[in-house]
C-alpha positions in Angstrom: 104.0 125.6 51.9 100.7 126.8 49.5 100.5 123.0 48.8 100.2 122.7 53.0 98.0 126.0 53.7 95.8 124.6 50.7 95.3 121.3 52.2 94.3 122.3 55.6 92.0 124.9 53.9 90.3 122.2 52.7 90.1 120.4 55.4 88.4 123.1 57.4 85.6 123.3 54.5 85.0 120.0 54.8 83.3 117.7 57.3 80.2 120.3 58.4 78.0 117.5 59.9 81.1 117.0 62.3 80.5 120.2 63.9 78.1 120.3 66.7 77.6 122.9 68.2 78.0 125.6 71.6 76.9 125.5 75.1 73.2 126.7 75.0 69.5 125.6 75.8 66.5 125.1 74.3 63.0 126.2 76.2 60.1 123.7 75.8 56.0 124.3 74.7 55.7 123.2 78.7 58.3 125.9 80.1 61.0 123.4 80.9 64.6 124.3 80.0 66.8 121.6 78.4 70.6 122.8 78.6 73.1 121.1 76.3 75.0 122.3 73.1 72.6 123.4 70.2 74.0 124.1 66.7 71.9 126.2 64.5 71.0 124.4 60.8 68.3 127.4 59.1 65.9 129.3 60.0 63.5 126.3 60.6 66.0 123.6 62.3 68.5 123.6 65.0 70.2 120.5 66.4 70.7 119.6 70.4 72.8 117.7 72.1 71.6 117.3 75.9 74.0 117.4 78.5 73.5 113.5 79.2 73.3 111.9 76.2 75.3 112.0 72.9 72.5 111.3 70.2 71.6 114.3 69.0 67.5 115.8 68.7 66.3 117.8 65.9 63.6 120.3 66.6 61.6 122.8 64.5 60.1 126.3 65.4 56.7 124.2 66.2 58.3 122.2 68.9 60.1 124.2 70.9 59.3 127.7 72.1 63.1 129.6 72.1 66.6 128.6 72.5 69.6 130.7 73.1 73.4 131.3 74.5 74.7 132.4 77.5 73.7 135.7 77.9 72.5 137.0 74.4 68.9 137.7 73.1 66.9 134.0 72.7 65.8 133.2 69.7 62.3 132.2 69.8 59.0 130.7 67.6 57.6 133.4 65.6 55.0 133.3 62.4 56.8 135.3 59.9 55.4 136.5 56.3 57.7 135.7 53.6 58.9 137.9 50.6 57.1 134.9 49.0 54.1 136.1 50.6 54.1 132.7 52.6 53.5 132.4 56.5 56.3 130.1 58.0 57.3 129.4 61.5 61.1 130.7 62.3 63.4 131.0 64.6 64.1 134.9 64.7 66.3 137.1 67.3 65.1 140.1 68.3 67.6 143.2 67.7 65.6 145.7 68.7 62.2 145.5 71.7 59.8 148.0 71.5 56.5 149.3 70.3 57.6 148.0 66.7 60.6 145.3 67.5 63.1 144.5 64.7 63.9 141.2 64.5 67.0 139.4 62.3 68.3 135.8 61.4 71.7 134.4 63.6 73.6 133.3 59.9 72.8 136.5 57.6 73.0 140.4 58.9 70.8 141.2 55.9 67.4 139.3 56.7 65.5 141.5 58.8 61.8 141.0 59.9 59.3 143.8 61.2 57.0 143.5 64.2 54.2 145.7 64.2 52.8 146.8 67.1 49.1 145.4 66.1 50.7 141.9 65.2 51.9 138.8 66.3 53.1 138.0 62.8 56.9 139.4 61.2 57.3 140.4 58.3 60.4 140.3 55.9 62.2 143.2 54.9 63.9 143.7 51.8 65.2 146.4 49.5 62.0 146.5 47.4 59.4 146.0 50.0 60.6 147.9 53.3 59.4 151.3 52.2 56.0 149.2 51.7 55.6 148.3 54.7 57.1 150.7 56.8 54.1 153.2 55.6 51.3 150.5 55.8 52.1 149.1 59.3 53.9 152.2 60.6 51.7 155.4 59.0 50.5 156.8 62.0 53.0 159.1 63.5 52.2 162.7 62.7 55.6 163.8 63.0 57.2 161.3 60.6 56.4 160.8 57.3 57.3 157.4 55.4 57.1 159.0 52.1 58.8 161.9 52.4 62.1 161.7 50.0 64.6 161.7 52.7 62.9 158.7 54.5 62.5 156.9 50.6 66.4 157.5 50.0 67.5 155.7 53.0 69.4 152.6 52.2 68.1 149.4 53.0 70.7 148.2 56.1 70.0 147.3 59.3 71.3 150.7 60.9 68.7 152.6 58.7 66.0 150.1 59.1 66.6 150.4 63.1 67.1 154.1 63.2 63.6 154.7 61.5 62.1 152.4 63.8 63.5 154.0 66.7 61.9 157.5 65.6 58.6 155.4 65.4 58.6 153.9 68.8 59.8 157.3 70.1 57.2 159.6 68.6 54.0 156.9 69.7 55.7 156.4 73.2 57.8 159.4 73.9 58.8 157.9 77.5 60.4 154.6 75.5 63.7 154.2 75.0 65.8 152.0 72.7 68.1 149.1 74.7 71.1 147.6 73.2 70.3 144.1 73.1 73.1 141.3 73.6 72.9 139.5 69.8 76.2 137.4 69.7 75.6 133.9 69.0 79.3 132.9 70.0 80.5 131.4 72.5 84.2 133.5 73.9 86.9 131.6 75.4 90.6 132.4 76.5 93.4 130.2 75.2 96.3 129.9 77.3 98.9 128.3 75.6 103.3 126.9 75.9 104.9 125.1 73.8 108.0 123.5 72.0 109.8 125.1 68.7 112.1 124.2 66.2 113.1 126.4 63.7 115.1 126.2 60.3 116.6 129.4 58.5 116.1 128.4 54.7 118.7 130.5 52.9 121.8 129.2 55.0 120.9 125.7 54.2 120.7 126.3 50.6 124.0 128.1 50.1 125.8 124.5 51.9 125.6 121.1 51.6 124.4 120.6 55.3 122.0 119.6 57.5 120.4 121.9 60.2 121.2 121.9 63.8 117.9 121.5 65.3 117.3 122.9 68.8 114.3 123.3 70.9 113.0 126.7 71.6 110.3 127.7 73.1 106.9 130.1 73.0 104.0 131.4 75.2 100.8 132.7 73.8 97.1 134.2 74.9 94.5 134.4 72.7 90.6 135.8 72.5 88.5 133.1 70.5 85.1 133.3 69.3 83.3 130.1 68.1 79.7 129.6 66.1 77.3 126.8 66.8 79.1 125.7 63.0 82.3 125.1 64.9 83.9 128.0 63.0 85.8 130.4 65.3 87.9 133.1 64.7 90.7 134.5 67.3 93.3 137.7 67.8 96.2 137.4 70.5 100.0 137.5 71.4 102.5 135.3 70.8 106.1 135.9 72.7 108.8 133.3 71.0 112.4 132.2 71.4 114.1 130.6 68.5 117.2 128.9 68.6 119.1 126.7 65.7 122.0 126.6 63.4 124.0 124.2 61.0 125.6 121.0 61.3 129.4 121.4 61.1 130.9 121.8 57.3 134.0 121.4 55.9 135.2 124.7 53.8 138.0 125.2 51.0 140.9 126.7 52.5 143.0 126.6 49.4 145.4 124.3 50.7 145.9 120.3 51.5 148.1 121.4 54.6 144.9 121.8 56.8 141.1 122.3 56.5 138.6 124.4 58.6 135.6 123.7 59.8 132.6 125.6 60.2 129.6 126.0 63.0 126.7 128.5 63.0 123.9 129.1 65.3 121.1 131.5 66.1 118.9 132.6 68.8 115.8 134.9 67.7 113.1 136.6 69.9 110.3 138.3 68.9 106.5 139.3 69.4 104.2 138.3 67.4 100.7 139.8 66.6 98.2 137.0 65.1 94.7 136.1 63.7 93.3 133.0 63.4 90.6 131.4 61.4 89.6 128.0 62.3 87.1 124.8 63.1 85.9 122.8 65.7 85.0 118.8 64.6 82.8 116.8 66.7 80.9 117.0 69.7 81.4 119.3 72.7 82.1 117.6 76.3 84.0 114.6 74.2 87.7 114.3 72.6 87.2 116.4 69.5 89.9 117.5 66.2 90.4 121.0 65.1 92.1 122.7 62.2 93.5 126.3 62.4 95.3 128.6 59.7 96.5 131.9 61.1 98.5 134.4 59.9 100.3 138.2 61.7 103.0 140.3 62.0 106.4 139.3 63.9 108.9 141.9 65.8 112.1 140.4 66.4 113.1 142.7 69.2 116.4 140.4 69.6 118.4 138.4 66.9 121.9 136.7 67.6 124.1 134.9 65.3 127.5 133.3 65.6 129.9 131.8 62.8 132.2 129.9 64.5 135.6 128.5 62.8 138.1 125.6 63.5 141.2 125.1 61.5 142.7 121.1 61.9 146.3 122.1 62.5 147.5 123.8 65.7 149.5 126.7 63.2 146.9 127.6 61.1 144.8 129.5 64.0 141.0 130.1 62.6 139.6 133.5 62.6 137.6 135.1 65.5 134.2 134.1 66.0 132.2 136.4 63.9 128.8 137.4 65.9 126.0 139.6 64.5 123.4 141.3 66.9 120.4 143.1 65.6 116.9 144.4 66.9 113.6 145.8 65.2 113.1 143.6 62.6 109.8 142.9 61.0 108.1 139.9 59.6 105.3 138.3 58.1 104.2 135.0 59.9 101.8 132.3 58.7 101.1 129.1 60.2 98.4 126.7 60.1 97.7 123.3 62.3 95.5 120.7 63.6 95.0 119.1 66.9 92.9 117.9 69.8 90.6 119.1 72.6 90.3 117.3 75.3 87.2 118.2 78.2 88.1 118.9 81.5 84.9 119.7 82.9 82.0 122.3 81.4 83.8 125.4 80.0 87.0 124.2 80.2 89.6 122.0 77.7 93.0 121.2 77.4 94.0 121.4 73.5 97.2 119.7 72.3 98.2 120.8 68.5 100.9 120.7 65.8 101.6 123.3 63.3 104.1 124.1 60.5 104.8 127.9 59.7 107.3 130.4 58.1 108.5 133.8 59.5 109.4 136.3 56.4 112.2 139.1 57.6 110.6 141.7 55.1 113.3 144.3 55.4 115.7 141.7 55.1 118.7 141.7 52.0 117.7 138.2 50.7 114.0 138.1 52.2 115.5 135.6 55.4 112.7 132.4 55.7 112.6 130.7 58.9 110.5 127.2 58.8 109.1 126.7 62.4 107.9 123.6 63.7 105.5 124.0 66.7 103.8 121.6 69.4 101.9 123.3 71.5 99.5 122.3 74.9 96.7 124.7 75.7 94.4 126.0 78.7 90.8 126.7 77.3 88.9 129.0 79.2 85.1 129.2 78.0 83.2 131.8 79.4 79.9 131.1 81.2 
């Protein structure tokens, strides 16, 4: 199973030029908006895939005046001074609009950039040089002093670095106030998903020499997913499942020759199951595209059944009852991981069809029960506009 999980892990590392990017737009010098997918390389490149063509375009900070997602805050064309010292056109995010904006970078929460309010040009922030430049570009507010010790001792994060920006704008324009901007650069989507099961309880097959009774179950699942212009995405969601299996008929000693008595078992298990997933998307959006998933949860088996059913081969040797065992509240571990397909519909919606292997752990179990569960699985994807 580590050798599987270790594989796939891979496999989601690898490939990154194969992931191209979210629904967005991309605003031109002229005005013009260009909708497609865009997929964000650095600071200084993003790449765009127009609605109508598959080839993808490459633009820098000097050819294109902003482009953005949905709903959140654009990121546009601004000159920024380096820590270098250096003046470099980026593609910067504002996280805060006001007298003095604060502005960040969509791939790191740690590289901020200060507007002033008497320039066009940002400047980056850092641990050594924020203090700086706080007092040089934002010195004149009576009421707040940047070199008074409780203002020096702040840490350098982006909730100090805003907060003391906030008391700036507010004491220079009292009647301002500070708006939470929309700074997500995912793209959310609801998977609705069914699917087929097999299952295999690992310590009954290793105390006989039999093979297991395979028998489709079943599950149903909704899940909240979040995905990057990288094609990474990460989800959280519900999975209800119905297990059902058993062993192939065996033969077991009675202690005689005069007869022999045959064994059947089966199971049925129902449970709940809480999960997280990491994953990637491969391949341009709007076409038939691969993805790779590991996730991992807890499992409540509200409901486990088990039967051991006995036959004896002669008629005067009857076989003992049927011994059934019925338990609830059970908790497991479950960890799963898969690959698959997406398959467009129209814009914002996909049908995904994917296999994947996983075990459910009974932690409070005597012997630590395994179950191997086999999965295929047919999905509604839900992208929101």
């Amino acid at each position: 199973m580590l050798r599987f999980y270790f594989l796939l892990l891979c496999t989601l590392g690898s490939f990154a030029a194969f992931a191209q990017g979210i629904a967005g737009y991309v605003v031109m010098p002229a005005g013009d908006t260009l909708r497609g997918y865009v997929k964000e390389q650095s600071l200084h490149l993003i790449e765009f895939y127009p609605l109508t063509d598959s080839k993808p375009q490459y633009f820098r900070p000097s050819q294109v005046r902003a482009y953005g997602f949905g709903a959140s805050a654009p990121h546009t064309s601004r000159p920024v001074r380096l820590r270098s010292g250096q003046d470099s056109l980026c593609f910067v995010q504002a996280v805060l609009s006001g007298p003095a904006s604060l502005y960040g970078y969509f791939a790191d929460s740690t590289k901020l950039m200060l507007a002033p309010p008497t320039s066009d040009t940002l400047y980056e922030l850092t641990a050594r040089n924020w203090h700086l430049l706080f007092g040089r570009y934002l010195g004149n507010c009576p009421s707040l002093d940047m070199t008074d010790k409780r203002v020096l001792n702040l840490a350098f994060n982006q909730r100090s670095v805003r907060d003391l920006i906030i008391r700036y704008n507010q004491c220079i324009a009292p009647a301002w106030q500070p708006t939470r901007l929309n700074t997500s650069v995912t793209e959310p989507s609801l998977v609705l998903q069914a699917g087929v099961v097999y299952s295999i309880l690992t310590d009954r097959t290793r105390i006989y020499a039999t093979s297991p009774d395979l028998r489709p179950g079943a599950l149903i699942s909704a899940e909240l997913r979040h995905t990057r212009s990288s094609g990474w995405w990460v989800s959280a969601g519900g999975t209800l499942q119905h297990l059902r299996g058993g062993l192939q008929p065996y033969n077991i000693y009675t202690g005689t020759s005069l007869y022999t008595t045959t064994v059947t078992e089966s199971y049925q298990l129902n449970s709940v199951a809480l999960l997280g997933s990491f994953g990637r998307n491969f391949g341009q959006p709007g076409k038939i595209r691969p993805f790779a998933f590991l996730s991992v949860g807890g499992n409540l088996f509200f409901s486990s059944y088990y039967r051991i059913h006995q036959e004896n081969s002669h008629p005067l040797f009857p076989a003992p009852a049927d011994a059934d065992t019925n338990q609830s509240g059970e908790f497991g571990l479950q960890a799963s991981g898969g690959a698959g397909l997406l398959f467009p519909l129209r814009p914002q919606r996909e049908v995904q069809v994917h296999f994947s292997y996983g075990q459910n752990a009974l932690v409070f179990s005597p012997d630590f029960l395994r179950t191997h569960v086999f999965t295929l699985q047919v999905g509604y994807v839900l992208v929101k506009k």
